[in-house]
N, C-alpha and C positions, 0 to 999 in steps of 0.2 A: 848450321842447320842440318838436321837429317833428311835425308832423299827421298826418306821411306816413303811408301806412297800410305801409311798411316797417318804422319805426321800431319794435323791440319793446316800448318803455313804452306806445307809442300802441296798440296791439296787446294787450298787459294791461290796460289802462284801459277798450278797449273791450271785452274779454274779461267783465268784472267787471260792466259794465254791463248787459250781456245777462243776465248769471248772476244778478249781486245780491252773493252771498256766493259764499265759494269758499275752499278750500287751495292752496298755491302746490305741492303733488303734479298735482292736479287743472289746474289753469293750465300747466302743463308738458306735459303729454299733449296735451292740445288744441293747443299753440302747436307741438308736438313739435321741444320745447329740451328741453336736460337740467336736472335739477331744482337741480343744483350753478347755473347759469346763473339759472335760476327766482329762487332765494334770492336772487342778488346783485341782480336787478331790483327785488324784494321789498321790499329793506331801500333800496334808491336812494330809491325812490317815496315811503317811510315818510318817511324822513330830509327827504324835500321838500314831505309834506304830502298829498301827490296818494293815498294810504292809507291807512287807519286799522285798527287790531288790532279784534276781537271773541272775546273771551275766552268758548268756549264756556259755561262757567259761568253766565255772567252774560247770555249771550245766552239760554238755555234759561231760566232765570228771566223775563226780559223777555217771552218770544215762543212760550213751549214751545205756546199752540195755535195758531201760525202753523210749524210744523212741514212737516206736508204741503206748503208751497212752498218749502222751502229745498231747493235742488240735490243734495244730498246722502239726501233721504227714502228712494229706493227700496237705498241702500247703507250705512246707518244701521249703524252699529256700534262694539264699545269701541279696532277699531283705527282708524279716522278721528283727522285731528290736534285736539288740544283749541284750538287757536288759528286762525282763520280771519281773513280778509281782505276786505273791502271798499273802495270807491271814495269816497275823501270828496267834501265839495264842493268844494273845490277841485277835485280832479280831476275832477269831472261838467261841470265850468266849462271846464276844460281839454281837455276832446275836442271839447265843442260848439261 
């Protein structure tokens, strides 16, 4: 993968990095792509490792009073996507 700060993987990775957690609605606005585009970056990076899912669920069990610094706190609600994104270590290896 290229470093270039062009390239839009490298651009989501660093995106995620800054944030932590994130929806790829959310990754879309910021990078201002469209979120049909967003998906298809989404599912590459998955497919290569450089991503990993967190299943709200199971994320709120784990973390529910680490709350206040998830990106999402001051827009908290039942429409947010139940499925969020983060940066694996691969890809934390991969930007640096």
């Amino acid at each position: 993968m290229d470093k270039s700060e062009s390239n839009l993987y490298y651009k989501v990775l660093k995106n995620l990095t800054r944030q932590g957690v994130t929806s790829p609605k959310y990754l879309a606005k910021i990078l201002d792509i469209s979120e049909v585009l967003m998906d298809t970056v989404i599912q590459s990076l998955l497919k290569q490792g450089f991503l990993k899912i967190i299943d709200e669920g199971e994320f709120q069990k784990e973390a529910s009073l680490q709350c206040k610094f998830c990106p999402f706190v001051k827009e908290c609600s039942e429409n947010l996507p139940k499925i969020f994104f983060e940066i694996s270590e691969k890809g934390k290896r991969m930007i640096n």
